[in-house]
Backbone as JSON, one array per atom type, in Angstrom:
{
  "sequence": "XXXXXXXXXXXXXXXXXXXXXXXXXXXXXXXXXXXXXXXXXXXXXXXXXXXXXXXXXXXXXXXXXXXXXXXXXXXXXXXXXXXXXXXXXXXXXXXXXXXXXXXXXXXXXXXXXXXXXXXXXXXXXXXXXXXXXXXXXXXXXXXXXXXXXXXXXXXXXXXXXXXXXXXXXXXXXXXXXXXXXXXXXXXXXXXXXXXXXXXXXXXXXXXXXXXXXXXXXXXXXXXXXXXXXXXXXXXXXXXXXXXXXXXXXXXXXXXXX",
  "N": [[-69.32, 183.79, 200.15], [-66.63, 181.91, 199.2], [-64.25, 181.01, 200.36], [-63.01, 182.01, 203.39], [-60.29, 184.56, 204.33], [-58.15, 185.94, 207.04], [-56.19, 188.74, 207.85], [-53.85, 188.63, 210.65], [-52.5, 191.01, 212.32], [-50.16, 191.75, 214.51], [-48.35, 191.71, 217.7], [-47.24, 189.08, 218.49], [-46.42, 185.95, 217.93], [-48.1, 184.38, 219.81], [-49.95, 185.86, 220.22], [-50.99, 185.51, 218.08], [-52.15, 183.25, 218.22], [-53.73, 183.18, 220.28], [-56.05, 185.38, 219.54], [-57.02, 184.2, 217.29], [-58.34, 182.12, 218.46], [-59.75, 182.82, 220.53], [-61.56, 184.44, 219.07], [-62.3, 182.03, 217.13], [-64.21, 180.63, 219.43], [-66.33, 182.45, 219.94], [-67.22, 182.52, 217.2], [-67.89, 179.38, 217.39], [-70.11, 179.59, 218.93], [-71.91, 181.43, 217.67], [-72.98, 180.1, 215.26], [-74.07, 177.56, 214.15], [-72.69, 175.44, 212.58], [-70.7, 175.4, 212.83], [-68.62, 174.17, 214.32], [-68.1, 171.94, 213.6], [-66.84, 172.17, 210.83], [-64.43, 170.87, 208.82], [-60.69, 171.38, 209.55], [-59.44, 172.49, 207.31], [-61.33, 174.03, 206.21], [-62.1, 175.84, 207.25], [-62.11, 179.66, 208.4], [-58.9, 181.34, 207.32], [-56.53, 181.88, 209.31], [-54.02, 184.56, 208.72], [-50.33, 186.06, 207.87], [-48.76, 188.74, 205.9], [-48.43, 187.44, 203.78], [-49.76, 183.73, 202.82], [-47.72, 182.06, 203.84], [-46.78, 182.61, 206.41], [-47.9, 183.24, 209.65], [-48.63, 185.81, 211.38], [-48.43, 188.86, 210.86], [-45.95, 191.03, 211.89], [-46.44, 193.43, 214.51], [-43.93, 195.87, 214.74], [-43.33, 194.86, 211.96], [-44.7, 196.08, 209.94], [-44.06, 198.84, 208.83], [-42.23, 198.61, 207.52], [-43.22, 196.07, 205.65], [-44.4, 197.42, 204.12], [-43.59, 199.42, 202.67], [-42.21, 197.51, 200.83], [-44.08, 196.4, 199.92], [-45.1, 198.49, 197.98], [-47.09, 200.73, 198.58], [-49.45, 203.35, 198.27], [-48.26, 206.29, 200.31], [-48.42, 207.35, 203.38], [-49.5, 209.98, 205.34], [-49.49, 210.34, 208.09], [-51.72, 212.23, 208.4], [-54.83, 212.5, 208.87], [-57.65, 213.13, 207.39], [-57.15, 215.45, 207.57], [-56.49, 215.83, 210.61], [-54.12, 215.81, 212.36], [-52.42, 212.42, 212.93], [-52.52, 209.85, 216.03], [-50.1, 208.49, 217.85], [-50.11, 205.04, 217.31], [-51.99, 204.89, 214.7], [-50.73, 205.24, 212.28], [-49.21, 203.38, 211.61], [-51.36, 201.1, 211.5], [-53.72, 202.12, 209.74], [-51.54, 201.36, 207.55], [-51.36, 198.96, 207.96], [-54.12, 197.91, 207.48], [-54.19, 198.32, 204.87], [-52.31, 196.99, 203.92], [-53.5, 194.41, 204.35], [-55.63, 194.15, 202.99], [-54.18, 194.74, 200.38], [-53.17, 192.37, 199.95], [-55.44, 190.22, 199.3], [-57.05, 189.8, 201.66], [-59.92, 188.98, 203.87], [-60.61, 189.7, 205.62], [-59.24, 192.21, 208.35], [-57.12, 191.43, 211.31], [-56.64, 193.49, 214.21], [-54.58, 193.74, 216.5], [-53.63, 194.99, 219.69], [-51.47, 194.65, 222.11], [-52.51, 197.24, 224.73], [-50.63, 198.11, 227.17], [-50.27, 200.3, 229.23], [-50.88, 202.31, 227.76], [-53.17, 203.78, 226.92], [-54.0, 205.71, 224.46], [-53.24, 204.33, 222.76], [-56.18, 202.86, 221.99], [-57.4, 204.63, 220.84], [-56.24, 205.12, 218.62], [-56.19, 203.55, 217.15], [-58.55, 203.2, 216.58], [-59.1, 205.65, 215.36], [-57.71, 204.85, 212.56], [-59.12, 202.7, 211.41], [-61.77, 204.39, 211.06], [-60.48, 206.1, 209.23], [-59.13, 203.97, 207.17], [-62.04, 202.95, 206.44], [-63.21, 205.37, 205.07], [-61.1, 206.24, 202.83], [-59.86, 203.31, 201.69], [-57.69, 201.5, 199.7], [-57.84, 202.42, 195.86], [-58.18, 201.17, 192.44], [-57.95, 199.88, 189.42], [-56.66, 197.38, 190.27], [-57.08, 196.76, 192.18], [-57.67, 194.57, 195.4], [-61.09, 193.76, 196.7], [-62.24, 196.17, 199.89], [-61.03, 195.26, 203.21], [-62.74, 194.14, 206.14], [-62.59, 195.27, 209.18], [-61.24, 194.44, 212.32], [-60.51, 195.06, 215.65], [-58.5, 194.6, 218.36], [-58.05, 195.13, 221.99], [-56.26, 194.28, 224.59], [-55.88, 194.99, 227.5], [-53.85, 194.75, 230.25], [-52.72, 193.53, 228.58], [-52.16, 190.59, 226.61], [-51.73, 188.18, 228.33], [-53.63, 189.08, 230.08], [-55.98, 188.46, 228.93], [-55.92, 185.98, 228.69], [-56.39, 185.1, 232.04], [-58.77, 186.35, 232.2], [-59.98, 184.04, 231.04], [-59.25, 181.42, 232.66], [-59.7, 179.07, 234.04], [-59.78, 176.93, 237.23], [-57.74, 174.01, 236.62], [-57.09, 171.66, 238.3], [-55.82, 170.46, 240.87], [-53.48, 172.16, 241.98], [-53.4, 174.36, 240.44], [-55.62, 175.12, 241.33], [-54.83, 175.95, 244.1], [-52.82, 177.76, 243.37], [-53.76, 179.57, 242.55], [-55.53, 180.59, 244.49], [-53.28, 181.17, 246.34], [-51.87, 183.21, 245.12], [-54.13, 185.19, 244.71], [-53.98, 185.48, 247.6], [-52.04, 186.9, 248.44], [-52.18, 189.69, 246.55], [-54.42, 190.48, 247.46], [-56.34, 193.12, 247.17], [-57.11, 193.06, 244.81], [-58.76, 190.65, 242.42], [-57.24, 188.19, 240.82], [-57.95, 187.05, 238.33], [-60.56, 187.8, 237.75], [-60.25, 190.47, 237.38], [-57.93, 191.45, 235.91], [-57.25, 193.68, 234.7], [-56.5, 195.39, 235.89], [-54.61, 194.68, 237.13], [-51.13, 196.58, 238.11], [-48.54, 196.36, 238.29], [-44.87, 196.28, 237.85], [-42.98, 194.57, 235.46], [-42.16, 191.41, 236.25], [-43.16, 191.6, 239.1], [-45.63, 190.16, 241.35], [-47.84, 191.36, 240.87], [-48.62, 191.67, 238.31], [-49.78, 190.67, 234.67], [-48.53, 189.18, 233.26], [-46.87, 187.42, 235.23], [-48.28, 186.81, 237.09], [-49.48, 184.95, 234.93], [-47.36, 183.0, 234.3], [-47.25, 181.39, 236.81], [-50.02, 180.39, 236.89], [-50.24, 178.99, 234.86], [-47.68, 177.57, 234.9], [-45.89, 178.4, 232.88], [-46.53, 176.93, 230.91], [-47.34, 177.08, 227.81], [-49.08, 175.72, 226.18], [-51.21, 175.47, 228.34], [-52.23, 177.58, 227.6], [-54.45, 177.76, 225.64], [-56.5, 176.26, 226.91], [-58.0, 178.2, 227.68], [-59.94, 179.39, 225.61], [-60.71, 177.51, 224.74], [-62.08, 175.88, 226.69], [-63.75, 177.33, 228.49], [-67.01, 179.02, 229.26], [-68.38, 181.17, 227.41], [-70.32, 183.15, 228.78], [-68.44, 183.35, 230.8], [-66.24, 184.76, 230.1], [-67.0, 186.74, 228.74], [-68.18, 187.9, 230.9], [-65.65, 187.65, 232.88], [-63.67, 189.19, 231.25], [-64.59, 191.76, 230.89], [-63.34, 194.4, 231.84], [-60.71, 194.21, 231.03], [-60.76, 194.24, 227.96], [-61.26, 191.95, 226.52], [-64.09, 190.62, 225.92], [-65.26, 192.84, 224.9], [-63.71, 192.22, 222.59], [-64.68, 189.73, 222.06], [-66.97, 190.8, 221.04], [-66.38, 192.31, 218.76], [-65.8, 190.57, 217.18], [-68.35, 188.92, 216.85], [-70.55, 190.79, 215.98], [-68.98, 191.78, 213.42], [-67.75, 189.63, 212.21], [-68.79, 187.32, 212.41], [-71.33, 187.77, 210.98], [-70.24, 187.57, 208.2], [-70.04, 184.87, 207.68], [-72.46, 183.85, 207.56], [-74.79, 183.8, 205.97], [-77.64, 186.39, 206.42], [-80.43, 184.65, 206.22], [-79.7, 182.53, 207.96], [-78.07, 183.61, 210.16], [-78.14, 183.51, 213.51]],
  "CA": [[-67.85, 183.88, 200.18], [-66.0, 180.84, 198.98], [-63.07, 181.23, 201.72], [-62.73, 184.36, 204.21], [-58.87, 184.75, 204.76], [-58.2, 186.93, 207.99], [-54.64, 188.57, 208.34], [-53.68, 189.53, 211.6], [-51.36, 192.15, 212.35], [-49.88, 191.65, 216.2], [-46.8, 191.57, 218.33], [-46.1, 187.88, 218.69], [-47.09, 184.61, 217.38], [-48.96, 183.8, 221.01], [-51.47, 186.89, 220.49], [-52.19, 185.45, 216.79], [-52.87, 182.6, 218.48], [-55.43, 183.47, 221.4], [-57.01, 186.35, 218.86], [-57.56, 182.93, 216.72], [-58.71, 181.01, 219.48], [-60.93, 183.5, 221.37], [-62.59, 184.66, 217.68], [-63.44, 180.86, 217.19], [-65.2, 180.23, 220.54], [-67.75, 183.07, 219.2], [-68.1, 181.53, 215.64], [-68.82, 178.21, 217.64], [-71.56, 179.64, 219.53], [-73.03, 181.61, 217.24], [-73.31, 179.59, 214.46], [-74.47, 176.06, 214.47], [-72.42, 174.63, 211.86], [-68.78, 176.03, 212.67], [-67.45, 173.21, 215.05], [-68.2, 170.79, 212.41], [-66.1, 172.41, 209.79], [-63.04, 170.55, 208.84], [-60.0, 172.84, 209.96], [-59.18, 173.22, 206.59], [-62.14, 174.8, 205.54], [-62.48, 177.31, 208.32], [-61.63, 180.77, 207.94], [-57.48, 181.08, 206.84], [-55.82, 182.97, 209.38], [-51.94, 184.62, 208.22], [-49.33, 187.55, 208.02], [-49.38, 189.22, 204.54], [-48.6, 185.85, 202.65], [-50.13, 182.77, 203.26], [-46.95, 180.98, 204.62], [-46.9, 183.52, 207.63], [-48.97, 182.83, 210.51], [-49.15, 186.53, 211.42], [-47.3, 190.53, 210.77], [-45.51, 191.57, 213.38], [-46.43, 195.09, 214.33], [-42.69, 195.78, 214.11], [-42.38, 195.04, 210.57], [-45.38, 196.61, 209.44], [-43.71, 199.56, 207.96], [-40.99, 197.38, 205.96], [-44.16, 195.4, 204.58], [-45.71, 198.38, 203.24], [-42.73, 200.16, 201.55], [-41.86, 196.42, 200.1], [-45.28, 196.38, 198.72], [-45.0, 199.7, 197.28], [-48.64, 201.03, 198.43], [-49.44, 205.02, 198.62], [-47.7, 206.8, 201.28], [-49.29, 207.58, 204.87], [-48.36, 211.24, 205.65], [-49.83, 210.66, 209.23], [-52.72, 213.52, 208.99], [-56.13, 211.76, 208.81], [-58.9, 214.18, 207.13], [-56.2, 217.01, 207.51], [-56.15, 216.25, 211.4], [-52.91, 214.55, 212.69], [-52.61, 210.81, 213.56], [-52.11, 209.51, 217.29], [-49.39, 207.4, 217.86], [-50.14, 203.7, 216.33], [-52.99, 205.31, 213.63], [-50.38, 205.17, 210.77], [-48.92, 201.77, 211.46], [-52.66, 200.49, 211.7], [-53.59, 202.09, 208.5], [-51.02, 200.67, 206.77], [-51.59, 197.01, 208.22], [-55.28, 197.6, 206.39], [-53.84, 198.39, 203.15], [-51.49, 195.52, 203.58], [-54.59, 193.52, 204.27], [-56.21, 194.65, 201.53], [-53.31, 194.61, 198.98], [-52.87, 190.8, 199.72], [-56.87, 189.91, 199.19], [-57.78, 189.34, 202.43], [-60.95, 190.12, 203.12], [-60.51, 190.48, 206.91], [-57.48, 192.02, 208.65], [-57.76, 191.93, 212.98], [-55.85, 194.68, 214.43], [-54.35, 193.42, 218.16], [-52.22, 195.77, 219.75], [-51.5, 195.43, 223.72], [-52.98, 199.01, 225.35], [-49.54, 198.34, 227.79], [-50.37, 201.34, 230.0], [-50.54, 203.29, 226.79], [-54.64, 204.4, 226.13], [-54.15, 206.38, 223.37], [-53.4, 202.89, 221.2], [-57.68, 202.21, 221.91], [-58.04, 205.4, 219.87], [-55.17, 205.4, 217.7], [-56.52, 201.27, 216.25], [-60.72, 203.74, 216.22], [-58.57, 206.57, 214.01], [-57.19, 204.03, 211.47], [-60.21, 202.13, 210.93], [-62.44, 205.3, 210.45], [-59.9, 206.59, 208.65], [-59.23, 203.4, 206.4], [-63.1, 203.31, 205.58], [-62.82, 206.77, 203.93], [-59.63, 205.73, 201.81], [-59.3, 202.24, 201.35], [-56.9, 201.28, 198.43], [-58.6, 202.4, 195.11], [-58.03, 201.17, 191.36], [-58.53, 198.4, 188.92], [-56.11, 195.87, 190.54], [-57.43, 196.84, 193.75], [-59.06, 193.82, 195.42], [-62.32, 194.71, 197.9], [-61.7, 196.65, 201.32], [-61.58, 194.32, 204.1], [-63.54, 194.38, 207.33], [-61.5, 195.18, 210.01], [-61.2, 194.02, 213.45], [-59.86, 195.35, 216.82], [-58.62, 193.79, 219.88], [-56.94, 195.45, 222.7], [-55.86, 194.0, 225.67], [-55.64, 195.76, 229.05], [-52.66, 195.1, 229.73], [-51.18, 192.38, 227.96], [-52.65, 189.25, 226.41], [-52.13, 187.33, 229.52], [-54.66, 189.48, 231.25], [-56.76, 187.91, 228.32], [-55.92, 184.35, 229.21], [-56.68, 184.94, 232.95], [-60.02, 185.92, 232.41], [-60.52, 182.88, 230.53], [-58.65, 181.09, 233.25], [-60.53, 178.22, 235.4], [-58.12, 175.99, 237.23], [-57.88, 172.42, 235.92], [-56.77, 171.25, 238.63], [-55.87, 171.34, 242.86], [-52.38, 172.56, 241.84], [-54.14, 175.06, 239.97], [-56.49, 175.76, 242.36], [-53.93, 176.1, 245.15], [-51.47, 178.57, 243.23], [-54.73, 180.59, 242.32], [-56.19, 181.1, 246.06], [-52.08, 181.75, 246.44], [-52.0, 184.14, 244.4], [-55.32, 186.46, 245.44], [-53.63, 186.06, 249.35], [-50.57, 187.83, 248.02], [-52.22, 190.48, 245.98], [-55.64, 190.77, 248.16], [-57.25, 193.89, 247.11], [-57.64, 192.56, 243.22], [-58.77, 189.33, 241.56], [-56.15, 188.31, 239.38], [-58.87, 186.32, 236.73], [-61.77, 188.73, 237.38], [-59.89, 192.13, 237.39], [-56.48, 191.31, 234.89], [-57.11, 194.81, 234.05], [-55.94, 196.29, 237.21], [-52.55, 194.38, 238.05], [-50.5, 197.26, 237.31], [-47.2, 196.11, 238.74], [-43.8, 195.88, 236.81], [-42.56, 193.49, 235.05], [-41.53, 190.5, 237.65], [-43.84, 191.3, 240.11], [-46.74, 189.71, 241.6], [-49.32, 192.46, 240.09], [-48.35, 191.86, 236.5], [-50.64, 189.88, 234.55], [-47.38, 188.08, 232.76], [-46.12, 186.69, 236.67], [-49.73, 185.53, 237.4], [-50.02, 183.69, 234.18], [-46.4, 182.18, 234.31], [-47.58, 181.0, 237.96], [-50.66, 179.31, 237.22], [-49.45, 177.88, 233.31], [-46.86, 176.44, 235.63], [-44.84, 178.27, 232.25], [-46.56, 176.28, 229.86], [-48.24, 177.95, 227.05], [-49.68, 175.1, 225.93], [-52.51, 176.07, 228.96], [-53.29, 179.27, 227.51], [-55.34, 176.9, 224.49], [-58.12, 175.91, 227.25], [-58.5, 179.35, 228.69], [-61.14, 179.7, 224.94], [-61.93, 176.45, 224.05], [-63.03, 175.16, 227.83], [-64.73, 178.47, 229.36], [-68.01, 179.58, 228.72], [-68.17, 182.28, 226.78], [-70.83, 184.18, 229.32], [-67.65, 183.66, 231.94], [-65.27, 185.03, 229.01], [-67.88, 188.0, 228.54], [-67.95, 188.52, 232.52], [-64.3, 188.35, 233.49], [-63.58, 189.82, 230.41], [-65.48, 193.3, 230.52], [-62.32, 195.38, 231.85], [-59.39, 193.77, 230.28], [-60.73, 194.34, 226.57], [-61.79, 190.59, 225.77], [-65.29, 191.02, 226.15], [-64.89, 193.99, 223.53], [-62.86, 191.83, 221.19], [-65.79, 189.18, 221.0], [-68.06, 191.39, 220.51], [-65.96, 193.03, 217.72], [-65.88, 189.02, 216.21], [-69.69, 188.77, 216.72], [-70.8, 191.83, 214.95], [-67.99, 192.3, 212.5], [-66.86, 188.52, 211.65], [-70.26, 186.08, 212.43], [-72.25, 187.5, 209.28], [-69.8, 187.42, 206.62], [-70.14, 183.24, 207.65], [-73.96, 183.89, 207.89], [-76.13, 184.72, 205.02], [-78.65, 186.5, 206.64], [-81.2, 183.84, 206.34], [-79.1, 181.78, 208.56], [-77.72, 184.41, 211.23], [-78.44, 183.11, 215.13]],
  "C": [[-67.28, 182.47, 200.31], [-65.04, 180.51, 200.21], [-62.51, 182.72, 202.32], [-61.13, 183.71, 204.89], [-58.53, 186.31, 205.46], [-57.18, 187.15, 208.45], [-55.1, 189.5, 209.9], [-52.41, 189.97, 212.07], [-51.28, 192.18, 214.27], [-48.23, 191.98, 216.16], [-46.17, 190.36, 218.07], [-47.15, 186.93, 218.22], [-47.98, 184.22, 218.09], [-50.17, 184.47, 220.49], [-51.33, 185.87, 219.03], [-52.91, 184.2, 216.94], [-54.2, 182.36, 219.16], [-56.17, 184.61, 220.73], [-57.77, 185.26, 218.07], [-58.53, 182.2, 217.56], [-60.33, 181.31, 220.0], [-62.11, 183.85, 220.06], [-63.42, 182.77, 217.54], [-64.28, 180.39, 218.33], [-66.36, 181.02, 220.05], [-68.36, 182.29, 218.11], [-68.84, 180.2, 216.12], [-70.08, 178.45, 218.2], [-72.29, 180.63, 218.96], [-73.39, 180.93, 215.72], [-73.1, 177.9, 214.34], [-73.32, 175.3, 213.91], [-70.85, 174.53, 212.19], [-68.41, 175.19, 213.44], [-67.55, 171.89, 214.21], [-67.34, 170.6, 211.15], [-64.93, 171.24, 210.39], [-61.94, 172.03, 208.84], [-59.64, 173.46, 208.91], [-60.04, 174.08, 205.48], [-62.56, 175.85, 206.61], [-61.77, 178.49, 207.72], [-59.61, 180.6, 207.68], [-56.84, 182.82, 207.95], [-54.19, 183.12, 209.28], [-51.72, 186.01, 208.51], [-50.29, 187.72, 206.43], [-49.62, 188.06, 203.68], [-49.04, 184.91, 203.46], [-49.67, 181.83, 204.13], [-46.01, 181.58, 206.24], [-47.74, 183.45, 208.64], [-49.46, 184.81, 211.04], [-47.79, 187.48, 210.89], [-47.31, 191.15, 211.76], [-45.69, 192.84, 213.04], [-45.13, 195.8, 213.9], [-42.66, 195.78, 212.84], [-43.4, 195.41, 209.68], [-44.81, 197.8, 208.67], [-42.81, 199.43, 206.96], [-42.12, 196.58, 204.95], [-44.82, 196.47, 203.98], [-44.64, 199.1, 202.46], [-42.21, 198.74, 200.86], [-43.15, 196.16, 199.06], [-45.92, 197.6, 197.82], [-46.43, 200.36, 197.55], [-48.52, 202.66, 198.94], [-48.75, 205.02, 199.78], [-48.62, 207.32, 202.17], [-48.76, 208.53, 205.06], [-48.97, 211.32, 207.18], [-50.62, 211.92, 209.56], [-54.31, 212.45, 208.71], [-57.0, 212.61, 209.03], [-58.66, 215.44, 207.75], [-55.79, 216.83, 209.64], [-54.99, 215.66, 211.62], [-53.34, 213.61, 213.32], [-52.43, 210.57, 215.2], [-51.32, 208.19, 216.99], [-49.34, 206.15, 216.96], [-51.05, 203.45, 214.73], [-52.28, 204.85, 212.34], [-49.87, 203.53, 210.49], [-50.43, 200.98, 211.15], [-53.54, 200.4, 210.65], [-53.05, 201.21, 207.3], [-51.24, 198.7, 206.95], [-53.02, 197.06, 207.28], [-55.16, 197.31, 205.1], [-53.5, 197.25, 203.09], [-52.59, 194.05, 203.36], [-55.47, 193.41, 202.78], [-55.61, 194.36, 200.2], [-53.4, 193.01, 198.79], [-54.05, 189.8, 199.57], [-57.22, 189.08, 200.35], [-58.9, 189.71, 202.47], [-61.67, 190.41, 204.56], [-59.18, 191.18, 207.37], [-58.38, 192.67, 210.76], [-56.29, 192.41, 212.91], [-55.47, 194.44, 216.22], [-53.11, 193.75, 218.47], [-52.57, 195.5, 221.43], [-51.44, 196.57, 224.21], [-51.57, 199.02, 226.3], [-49.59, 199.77, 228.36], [-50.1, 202.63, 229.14], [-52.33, 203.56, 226.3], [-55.06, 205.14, 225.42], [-54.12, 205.23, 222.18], [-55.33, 202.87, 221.31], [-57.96, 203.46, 220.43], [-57.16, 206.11, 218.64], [-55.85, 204.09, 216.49], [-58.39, 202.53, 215.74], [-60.35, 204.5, 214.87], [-58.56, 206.02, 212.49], [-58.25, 203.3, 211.12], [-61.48, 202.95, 210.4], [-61.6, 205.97, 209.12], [-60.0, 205.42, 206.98], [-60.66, 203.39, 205.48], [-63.51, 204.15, 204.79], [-62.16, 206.76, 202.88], [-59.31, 204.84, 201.55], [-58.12, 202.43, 200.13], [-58.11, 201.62, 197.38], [-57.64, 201.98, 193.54], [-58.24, 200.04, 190.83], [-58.05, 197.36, 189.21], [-56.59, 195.81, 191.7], [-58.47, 195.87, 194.12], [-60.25, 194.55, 196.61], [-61.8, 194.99, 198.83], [-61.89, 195.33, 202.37], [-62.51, 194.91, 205.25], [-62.3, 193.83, 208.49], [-61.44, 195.54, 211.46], [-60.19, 194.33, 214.73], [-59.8, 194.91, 218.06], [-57.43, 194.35, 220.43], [-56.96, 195.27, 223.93], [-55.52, 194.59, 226.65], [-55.29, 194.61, 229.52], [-51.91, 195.03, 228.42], [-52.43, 191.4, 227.59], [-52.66, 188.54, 227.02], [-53.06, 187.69, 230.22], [-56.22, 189.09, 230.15], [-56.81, 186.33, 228.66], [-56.28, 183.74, 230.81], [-57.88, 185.56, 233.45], [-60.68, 185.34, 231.82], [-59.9, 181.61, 231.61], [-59.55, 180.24, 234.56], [-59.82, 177.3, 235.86], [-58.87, 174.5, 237.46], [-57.86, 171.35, 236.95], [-56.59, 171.46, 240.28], [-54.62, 171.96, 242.52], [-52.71, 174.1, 241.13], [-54.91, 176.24, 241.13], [-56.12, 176.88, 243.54], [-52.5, 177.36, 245.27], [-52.42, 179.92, 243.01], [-55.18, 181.23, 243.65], [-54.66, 181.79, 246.73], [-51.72, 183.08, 246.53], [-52.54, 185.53, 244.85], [-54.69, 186.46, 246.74], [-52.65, 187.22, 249.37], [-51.32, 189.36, 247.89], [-53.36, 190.97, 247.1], [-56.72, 192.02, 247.6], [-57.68, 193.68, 245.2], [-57.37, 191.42, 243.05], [-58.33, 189.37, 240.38], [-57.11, 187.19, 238.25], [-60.02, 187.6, 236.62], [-61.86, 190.24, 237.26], [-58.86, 192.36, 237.12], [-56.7, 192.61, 234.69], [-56.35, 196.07, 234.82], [-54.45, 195.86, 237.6], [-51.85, 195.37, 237.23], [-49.23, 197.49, 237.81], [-46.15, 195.89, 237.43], [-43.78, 194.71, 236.46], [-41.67, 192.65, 235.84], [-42.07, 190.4, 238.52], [-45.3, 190.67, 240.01], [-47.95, 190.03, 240.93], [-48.98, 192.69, 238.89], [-49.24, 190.85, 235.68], [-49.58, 188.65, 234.01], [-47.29, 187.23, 234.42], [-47.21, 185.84, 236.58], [-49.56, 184.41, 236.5], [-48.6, 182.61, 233.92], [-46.83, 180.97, 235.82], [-47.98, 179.97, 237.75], [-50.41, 177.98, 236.14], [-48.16, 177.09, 233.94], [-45.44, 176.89, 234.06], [-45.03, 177.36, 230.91], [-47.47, 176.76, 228.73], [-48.86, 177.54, 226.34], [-51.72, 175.14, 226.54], [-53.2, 177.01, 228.58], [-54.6, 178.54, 226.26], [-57.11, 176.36, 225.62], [-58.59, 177.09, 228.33], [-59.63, 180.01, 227.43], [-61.94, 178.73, 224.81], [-62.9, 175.46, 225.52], [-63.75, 176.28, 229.02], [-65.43, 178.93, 228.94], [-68.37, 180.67, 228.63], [-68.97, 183.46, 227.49], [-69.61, 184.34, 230.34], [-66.8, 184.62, 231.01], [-65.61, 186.48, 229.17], [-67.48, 188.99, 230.43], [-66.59, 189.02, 232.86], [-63.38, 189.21, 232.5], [-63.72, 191.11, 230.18], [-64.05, 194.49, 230.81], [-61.17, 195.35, 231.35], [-59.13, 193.68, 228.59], [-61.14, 193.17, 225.71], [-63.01, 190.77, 225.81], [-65.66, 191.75, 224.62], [-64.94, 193.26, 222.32], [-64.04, 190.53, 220.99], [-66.47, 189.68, 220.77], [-67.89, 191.99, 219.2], [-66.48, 191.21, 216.51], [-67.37, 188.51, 215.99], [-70.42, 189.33, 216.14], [-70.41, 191.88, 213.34], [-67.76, 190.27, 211.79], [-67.98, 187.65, 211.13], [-71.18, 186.61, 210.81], [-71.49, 187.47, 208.06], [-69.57, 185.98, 206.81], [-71.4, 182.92, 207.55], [-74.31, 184.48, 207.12], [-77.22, 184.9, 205.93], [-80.33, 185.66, 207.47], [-81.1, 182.67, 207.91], [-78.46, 182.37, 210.28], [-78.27, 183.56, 212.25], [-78.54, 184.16, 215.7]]
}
């Protein structure tokens, strides 16, 4: 494969960034060659067009009646869809229509656990039905990442502090909350929005607000800590989805790690 172009279909520009981010820490460690690439020969990730960085879940159903592609009647193999199934669907097609030849699928679970098996529906589903006909380019391979809660509860179990200020707002932090570690159990703060037990508050706390920090919560933590504090909050998952699913279409075989 000359160039693998990987749309991803999210909420906000941040997640297409740390789905980017956290996917390349895998590619670097499992394949020798990938921190060597120049950036502009690495994989191409976008929205539908190229000059899109990602497709907002939001406007997923405007991009699919703009690109005129079959209609989704929300039954999947006669049963009905769950909740986000048809939007999720259609982000494949869209993937598909625009020759990608990945599309990742990152929806925040937001105290909603029917999205884990609404994103399983649409991807079993898509493999059954892709797009078919002679303009039709190949199905992609398609990638799921869902965050328990929120994407900050992804950045705070990548989250090692840089610093004593750091350090000091972190040990803070756990005195407040006490009966959960806010890096090693993001999956549990299940406070509103504003409070202490939200994974957003924490990570405004220790980012000091700068979202510039969330960039060395992939590229400076080692990916067995990533894996560890990772396991309940859905990151964990999501490299494993990028390790399976992403690492051999960069890896002939021969070459795999």
């Amino acid at each position: 494969m000359s160039e693998l172009v990987i749309m991803i279909a999210c909420e906000a520009e941040a997640d297409a960034r740390a789905a980017k981010g956290f996917a390349e820490r895998v590619l670097t460690k499992e394949i020798a060659w990938f921190e060597d690439l120049a950036i502009d020969a690495r994989p191409k990730w976008r929205g539908v067009t190229a000059d899109t960085m990602h497709l907002r879940w939001a406007s997923i159903g405007e991009a699919y009646l703009e690109a005129q592609l079959p209609a989704v009647f929300g039954f999947f193999a006669g049963v009905p869809e769950r909740g986000d199934a048809t939007n999720a669907l259609k982000a494949l097609r869209l993937a598909q229509h625009s020759a990608a030849n990945v599309a990742v699928l990152m929806r925040d679970i937001d105290a909603n656990p029917d999205r884990r098996i609404a994103l399983e529906e649409a991807r079993k589903e898509y493999k059954r039905v892709p797009l078919i006909g002679r303009s039709a380019p190949p199905p992609v391979h398609a990638v799921i990442g869902l965050p328990d809660r929120y994407r900050e509860s992804w950045l705070l179990a990548g989250f090692t502090p840089g610093d004593a200020r750091e350090s000091a707002e972190l040990q803070g932090i756990h005195d407040e909350i006490v009966s959960v570690h806010p890096t090693r159990e993001a999956h549990r703060l299940n406070g509103a929005r504003g409070e202490i037990r939200h994974a957003k508050t924490i990570w405004e706390r220790l980012s000091n607000k700068d979202e510039a920090r969330a960039e060395a919560c992939w590229t400076d933590t080692l990916l067995e800590h990533l894996h560890e504090h990772g396991a309940g909050c859905g990151l964990s998952a999501y490299l494993e989805e990028i390790r399976v699913r992403l690492v051999p279409l960069l890896t002939p075989p021969s070459q795999s790690l």
